[in-house]
C-alpha positions, 0 to 999 in steps of 0.5 A: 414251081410244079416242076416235079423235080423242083417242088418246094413243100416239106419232105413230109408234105411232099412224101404224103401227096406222093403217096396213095396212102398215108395223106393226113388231109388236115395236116395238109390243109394246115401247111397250105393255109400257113404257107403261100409258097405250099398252096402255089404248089398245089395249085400246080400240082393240080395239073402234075402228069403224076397221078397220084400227086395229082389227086392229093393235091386236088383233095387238098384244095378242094378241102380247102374250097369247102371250109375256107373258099375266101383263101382260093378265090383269088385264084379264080381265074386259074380255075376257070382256065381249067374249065377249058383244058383238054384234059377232064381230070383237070376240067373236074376238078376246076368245076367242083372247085368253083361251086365251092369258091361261088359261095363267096363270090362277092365279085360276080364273077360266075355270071361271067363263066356261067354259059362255059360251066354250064356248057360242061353240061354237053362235054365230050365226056360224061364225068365232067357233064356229072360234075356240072350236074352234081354242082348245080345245087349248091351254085343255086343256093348260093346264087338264088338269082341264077336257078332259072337259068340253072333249071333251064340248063338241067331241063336240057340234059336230054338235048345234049350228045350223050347216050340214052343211059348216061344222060339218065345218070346226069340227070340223076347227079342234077336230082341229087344236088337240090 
């Protein structure tokens, strides 16, 4: 699986995350919540080299993050792998994911990746420095406990590498997310 040659989704399924139009997310979401084989295939998907796919996949399991968190947080640790990538398409989509699963985070799990999520902050690139910004508010709503730490963090947005202007737009995304 997540071989691009040996995908195991239906024709159709396959057809709409291959494509850059035509993606009929709650089709998609349906199928995935059905299958098991479907939403491994996502979660693969979510790494494929092929853009497009890439995309639609993330779409659909970030949908799935949103409305239903309880489906993806076994998969947890799969996500905070993905925090470490080298590739920040793949860092993204593994932080918003994340703020999603924290909401039913029975196992206290993000206490144990905070500093690494939070150290996003300071990534070698800005987007997923925003992402991290973006996601702070709704990760201290549902974890009231950790909006100190949380502030602490943003109030170091200036200590970061960042330009002058982008560290302006990463506070900006923080502002936003309360």
């Amino acid at each position: 699986m997540g071989d691009d040659d040996t995908r195991q989704l239906p024709a159709d399924l396959d057809r709409m995350l291959a494509t850059k139009e035509g993606l009929d997310l709650d089709k998609a979401v349906q199928l995935a919540l059905g299958d098991v084989k479907i939403l491994r295939e996502l979660l693969d998907g979510i790494v494929s080299k092929k853009e497009t796919y890439r995309y639609n996949c993330y779409k659909v399991l970030l949908r799935i993050s949103e409305s239903q968190p309880q489906v993806l947080y076994p998969e947890w640790d799969y996500f905070v792998e993905l925090l470490d990538s080298n590739n920040s398409y793949h860092r993204c989509a593994s932080i918003n994911i994340i703020a999603n699963l924290v909401t039913v985070d029975g196992e206290r799990r993000f206490e144990q990746v905070f500093d690494q999520y939070f150290r996003l902050l300071d990534d070698e690139k800005m987007i997923p420095a925003v992402h991290v910004a973006q996601s702070a508010g709704k990760i201290a709503r549902a974890k009231p406990h950790l909006q100190a730490g949380i502030t602490e963090r943003l109030l170091r947005i200036d200590e970061t590498h960042h330009a002058e202007g982008r560290k302006d737009l990463i506070k900006g995304a923080a502002i936003e997310s309360f």
